[in-house]
C-alpha positions in Angstrom: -52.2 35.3 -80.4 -54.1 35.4 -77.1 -53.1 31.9 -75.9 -49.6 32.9 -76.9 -49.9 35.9 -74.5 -51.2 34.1 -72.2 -48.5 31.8 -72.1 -45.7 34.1 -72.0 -47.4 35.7 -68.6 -47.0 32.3 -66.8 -44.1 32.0 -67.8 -42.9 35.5 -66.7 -44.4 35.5 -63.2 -42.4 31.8 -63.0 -39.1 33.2 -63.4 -40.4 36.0 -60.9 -41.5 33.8 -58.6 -38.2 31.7 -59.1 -36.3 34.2 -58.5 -37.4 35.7 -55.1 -37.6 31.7 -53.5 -34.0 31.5 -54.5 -31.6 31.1 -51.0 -29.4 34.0 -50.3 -25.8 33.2 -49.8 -25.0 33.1 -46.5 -21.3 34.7 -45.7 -18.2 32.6 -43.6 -19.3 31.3 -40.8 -17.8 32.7 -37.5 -15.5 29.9 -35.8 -13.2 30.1 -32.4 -9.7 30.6 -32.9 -6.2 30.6 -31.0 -2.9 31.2 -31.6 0.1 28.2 -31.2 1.6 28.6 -27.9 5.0 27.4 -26.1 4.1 26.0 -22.6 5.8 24.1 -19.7 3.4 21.3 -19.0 2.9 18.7 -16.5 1.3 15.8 -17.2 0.7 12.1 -15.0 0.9 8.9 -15.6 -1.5 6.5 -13.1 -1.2 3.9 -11.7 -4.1 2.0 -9.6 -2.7 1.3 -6.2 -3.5 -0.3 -3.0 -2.1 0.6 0.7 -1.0 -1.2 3.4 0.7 -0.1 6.7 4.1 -0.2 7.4 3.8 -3.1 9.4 0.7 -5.3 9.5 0.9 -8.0 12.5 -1.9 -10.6 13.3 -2.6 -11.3 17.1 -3.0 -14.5 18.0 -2.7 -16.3 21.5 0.0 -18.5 22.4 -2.4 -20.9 24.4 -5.8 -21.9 24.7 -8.5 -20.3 26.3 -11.8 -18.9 26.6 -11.9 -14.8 25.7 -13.5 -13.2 29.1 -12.3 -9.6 28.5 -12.0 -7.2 25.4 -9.7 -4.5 26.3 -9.7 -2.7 23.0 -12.1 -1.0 20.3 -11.4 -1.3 16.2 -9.4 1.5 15.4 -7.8 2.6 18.7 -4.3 3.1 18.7 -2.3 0.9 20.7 1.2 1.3 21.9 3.5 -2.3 22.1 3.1 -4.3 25.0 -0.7 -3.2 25.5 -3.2 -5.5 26.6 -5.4 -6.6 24.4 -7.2 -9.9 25.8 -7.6 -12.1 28.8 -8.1 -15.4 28.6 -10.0 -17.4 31.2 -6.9 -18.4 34.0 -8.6 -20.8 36.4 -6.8 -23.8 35.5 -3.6 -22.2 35.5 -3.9 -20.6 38.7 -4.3 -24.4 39.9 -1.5 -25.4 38.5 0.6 -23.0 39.2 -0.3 -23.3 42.6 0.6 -27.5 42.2 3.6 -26.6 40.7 4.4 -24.2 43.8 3.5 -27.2 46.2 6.3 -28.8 44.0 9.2 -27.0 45.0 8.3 -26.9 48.4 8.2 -30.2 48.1 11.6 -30.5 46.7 13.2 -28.6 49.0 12.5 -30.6 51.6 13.6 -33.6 50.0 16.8 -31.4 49.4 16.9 -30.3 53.2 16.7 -34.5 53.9 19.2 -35.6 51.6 21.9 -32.8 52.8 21.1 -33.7 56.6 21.6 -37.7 55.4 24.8 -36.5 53.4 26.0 -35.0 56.5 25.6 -37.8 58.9 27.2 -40.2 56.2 30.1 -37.8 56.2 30.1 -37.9 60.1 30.4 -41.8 59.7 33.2 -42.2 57.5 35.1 -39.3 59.4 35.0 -41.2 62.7 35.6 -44.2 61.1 38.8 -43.1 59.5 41.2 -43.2 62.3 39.8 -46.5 64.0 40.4 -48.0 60.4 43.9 -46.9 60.9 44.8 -48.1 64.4 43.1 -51.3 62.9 41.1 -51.2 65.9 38.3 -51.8 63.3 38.5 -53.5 59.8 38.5 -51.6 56.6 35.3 -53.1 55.2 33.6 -50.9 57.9 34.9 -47.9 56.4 34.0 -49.0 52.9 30.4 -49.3 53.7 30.3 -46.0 55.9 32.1 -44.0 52.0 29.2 -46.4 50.1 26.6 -45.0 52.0 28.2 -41.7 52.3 28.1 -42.0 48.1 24.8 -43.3 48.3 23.8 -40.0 50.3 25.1 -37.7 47.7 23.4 -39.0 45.3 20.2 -39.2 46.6 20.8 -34.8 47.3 21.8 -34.8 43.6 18.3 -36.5 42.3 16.4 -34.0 45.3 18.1 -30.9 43.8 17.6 -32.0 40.1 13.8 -32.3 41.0 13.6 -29.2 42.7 15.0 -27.6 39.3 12.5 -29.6 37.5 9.8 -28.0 39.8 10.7 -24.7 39.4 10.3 -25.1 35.5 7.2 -26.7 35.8 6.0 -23.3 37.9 7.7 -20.7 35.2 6.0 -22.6 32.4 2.8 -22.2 34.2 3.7 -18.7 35.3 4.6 -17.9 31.5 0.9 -19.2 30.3 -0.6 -16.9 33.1 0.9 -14.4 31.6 0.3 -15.7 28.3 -3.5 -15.6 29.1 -2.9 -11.4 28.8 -2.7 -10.8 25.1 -0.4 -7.8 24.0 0.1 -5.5 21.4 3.5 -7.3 19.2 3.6 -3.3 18.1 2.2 -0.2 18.6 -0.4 0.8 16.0 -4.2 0.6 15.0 -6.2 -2.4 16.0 -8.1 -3.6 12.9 -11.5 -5.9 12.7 -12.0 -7.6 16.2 -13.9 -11.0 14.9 -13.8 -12.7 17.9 -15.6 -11.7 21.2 -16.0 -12.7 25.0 -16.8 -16.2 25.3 -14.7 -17.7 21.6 -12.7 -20.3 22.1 -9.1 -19.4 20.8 -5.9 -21.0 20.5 -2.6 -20.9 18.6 -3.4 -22.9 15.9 -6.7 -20.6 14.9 -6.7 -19.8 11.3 -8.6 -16.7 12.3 -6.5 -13.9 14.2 -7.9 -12.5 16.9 -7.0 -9.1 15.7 -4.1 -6.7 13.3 -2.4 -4.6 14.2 -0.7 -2.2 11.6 1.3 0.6 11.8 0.4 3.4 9.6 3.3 6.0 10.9 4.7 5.1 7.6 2.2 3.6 4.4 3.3 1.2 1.4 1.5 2.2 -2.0 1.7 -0.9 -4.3 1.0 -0.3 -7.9 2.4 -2.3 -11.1 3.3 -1.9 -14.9 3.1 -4.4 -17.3 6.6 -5.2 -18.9 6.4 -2.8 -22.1 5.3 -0.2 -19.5 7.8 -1.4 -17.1 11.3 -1.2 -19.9 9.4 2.0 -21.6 10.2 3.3 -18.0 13.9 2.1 -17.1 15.0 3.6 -21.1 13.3 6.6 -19.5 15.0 6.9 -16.1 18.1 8.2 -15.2 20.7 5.7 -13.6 22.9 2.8 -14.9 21.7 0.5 -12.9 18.0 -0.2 -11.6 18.9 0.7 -7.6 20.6 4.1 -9.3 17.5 5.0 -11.7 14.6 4.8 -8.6 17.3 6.6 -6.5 17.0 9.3 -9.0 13.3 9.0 -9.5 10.7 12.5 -8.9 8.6 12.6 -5.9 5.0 11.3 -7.1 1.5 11.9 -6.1 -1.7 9.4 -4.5 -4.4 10.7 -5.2 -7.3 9.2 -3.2 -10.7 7.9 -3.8 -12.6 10.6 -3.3 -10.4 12.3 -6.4 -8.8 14.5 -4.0 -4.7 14.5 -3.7 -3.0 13.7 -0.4 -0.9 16.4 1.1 1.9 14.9 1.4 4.4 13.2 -1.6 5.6 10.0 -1.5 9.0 8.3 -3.0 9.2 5.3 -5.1 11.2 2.7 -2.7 11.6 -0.6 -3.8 10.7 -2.6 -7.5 10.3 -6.6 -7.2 13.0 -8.3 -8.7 11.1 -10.6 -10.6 7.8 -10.4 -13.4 4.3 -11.9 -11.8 3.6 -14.6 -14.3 -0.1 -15.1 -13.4 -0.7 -11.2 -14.1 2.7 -10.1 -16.4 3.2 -7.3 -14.3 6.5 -5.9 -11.8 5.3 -4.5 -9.0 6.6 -0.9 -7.4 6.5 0.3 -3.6 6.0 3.7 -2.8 6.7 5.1 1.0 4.3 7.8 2.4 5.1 9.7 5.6 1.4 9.4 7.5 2.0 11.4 10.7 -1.4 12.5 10.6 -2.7 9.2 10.3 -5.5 10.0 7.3 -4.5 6.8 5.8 -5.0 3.5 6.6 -4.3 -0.1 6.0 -6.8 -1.0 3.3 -7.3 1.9 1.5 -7.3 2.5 -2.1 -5.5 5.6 -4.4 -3.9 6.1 -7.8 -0.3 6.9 -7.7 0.5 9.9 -9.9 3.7 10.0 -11.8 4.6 13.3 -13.4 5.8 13.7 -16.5 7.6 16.9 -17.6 7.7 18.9 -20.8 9.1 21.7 -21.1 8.2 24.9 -23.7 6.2 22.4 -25.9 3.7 23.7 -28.4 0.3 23.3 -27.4 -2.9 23.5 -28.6 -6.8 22.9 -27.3 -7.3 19.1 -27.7 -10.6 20.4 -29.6 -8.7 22.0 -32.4 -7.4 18.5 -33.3 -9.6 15.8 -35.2 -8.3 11.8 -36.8 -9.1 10.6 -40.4 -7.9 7.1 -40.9 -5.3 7.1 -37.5 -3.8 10.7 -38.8 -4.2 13.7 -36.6 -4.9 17.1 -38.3 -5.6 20.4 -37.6 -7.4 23.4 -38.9 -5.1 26.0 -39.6 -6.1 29.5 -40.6 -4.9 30.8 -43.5 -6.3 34.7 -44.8 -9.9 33.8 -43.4 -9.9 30.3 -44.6 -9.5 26.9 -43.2 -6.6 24.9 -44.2 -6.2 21.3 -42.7 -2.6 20.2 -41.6 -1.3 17.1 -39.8 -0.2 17.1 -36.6 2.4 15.0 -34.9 0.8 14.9 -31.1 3.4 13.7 -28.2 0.8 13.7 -25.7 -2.8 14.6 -24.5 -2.6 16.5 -20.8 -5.1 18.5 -19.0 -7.6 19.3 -22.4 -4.3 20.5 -24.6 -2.9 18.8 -27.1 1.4 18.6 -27.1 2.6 19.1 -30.5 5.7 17.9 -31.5 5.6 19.0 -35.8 3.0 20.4 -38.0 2.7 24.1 -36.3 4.9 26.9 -35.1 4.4 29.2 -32.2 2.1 32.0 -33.0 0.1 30.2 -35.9 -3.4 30.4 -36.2 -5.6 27.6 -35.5 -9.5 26.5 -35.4 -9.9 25.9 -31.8 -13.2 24.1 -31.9 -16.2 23.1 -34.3 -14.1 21.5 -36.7 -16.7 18.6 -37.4 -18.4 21.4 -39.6 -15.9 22.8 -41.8 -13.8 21.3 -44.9 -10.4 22.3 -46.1 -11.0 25.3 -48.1 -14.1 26.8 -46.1 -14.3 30.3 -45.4 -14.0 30.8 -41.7 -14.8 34.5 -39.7 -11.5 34.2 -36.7 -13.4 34.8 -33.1 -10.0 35.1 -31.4 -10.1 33.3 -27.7 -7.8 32.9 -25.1 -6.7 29.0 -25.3 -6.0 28.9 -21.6 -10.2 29.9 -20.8 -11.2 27.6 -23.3 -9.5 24.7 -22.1 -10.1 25.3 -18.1 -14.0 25.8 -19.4 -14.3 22.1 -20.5 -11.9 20.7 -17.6 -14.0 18.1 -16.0 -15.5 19.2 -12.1 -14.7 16.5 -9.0 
């Protein structure tokens, strides 16, 4: 009886002590939550993109010569016509000098030739009349016309040398002023690779400088070909000159993530598919009056895509199983899962297209933790704070 007794204690203070390390049920959990809202959103597509000046002109010299002056710095602006270089000139200047010697020369032998043309002239004229009152023979008079001939001639060959000497002195004067290297454009000289003392010429494969003008700047970004026909089906236009005619204005936004002031039009798309890369390739025109760009820079061009009272939610509400989108609707306190159809993810919200309506209510975050069914405690938010609080800083 007293082992019996003894057992039934132990076994009481058991269930006791069972009892009290039992877990307490804990109550529904408390979970953010927003209602289904109707917004106007604009979203972007990018495009890497790289820029070049509106014009972009090597200078190179048209003749040979040592570099003894540098007239310009790397980045200075430059009107057309500038100079740029000189090129040693000593030679030339002795030639040109030569070739002045030359006409003098020539007219000289001009001056000879006339005064040799005029005595032959005298010769045949006073022989004329003899010749007729056969005082003299006629084979006088023919030699007096040769000669006379002969004299014209000769001023013919001393004026066609002249002209041949005053050639040979523009040529030169054209290299002497070919040794002065001018701005083709006006614009912003680029690199300057060469200095005093190089050796240049007009066959150099290095330009002595560029020149580009960044009054205007060319943004060059492509699409592959899906990309490329995804676009034309969505542009307005029958024909490819109508639909970029009735493109939007789009955005570069440059390196440093910031977005250039000013908006640019899409201009021109090459007529033809690159086949080493598979992409077409698309110009975009920026007005650079401030001249904060320049040739060589990089951007993103920003194409905006607009919807238009679209139903959005936080892209955190929304969650994939096995490629299907769902969301966590609320239902009396508890969490029903739905699918979603999403058009698009812009700016942290999520653009739904079927599965909600406006005004539904909807697990804005933390849905890793819950399962279809579970008990949920709403924590109304404002979607518009929650999805600025997760936008990403630049």
């Amino acid at each position: 009886m007293t082992n019996k007794l003894i057992l039934f204690s132990v076994a009481a203070f058991s269930l006791t002590a069972c009892k009290k390390e039992a877990p307490k049920q804990d109550g529904p959990k408390p979970f953010p939550v927003v209602s289904v809202e109707n917004k106007n959103i604009v979203g972007y597509d990018t495009f890497p993109a790289t820029i070049e000046g509106r014009v972009n002109n090597d200078v190179r010299a048209k003749i040979q010569g040592y570099i003894t002056q540098v007239l310009v710095d790397e980045g200075q602006y430059v009107t057309k016509g500038q100079p740029l270089f000189r090129l040693e000139t000593n030679i030339l200047t002795e030639n040109a000098a030569a070739s002045k010697a030359g006409i003098t020369a020539a007219e000289s032998n001009i001056a000879a030739a006339q005064a040799a043309v005029n005595a032959a002239n005298v010769e045949v004229n006073k022989l004329k009349p003899l010749v007729q009152k056969n005082i003299i023979s006629n084979v006088q008079l023919q030699t007096a016309q040769a000669n006379l001939a002969q004299a014209q001639a000769g001023l013919q060959q001393a004026r066609a040398a002249k002209s041949q000497a005053v050639a040979n002195y523009k040529g030169v004067e054209a290299n002497i002023d070919y040794s002065v290297i001018r701005a083709p454009i006006s614009g912003v000289i680029g690199k300057l690779p060469l200095k005093v003392g190089s050796l240049v010429g007009p066959t150099d494969q290095t330009a002595l400088t560029t020149i580009s003008d960044t009054s205007e700047i060319f943004a060059y970004f492509s699409m592959n070909e899906k990309a490329y026909f995804d676009f034309l089906e969505k542009s307005v236009g029958a024909s490819v000159p109508e639909k970029i005619k009735n493109l939007p204005m789009v955005e570069l936004q440059l390196a440093n993530g910031s977005i250039y002031p000013e908006k640019g039009r899409i201009e021109a798309i090459t007529g033809s598919l690159d086949p080493t890369t598979g992409t077409i390739q698309f110009r975009v025109v920026f007005t650079n009056a401030q001249k904060l760009l320049s040739n060589g820079n990089s951007g993103t061009i920003r194409f905006p895509k607009h919807f238009d009272n679209v139903l959005v939610v936080p892209e955190s509400a929304t969650y994939e199983q096995q490629g299907i989108v769902y969301v966590y609707k609320v239902d009396k306190d508890t969490a029903r899962n739905v699918v979603v159809d999403v058009i698009d993810r812009i700016d942290n919200y999520a653009l739904i297209k079927s599965g909600l309506k406006t005004g539904e209510t909807v697990i804005a975050a933390g849905t890793g933790s819950i399962k279809p069914g579970t008990a949920v405690q709403p924590k109304k938010v404002k979607m518009d704070s929650l999805v600025q609080s997760v936008k990403p800083k630049f």
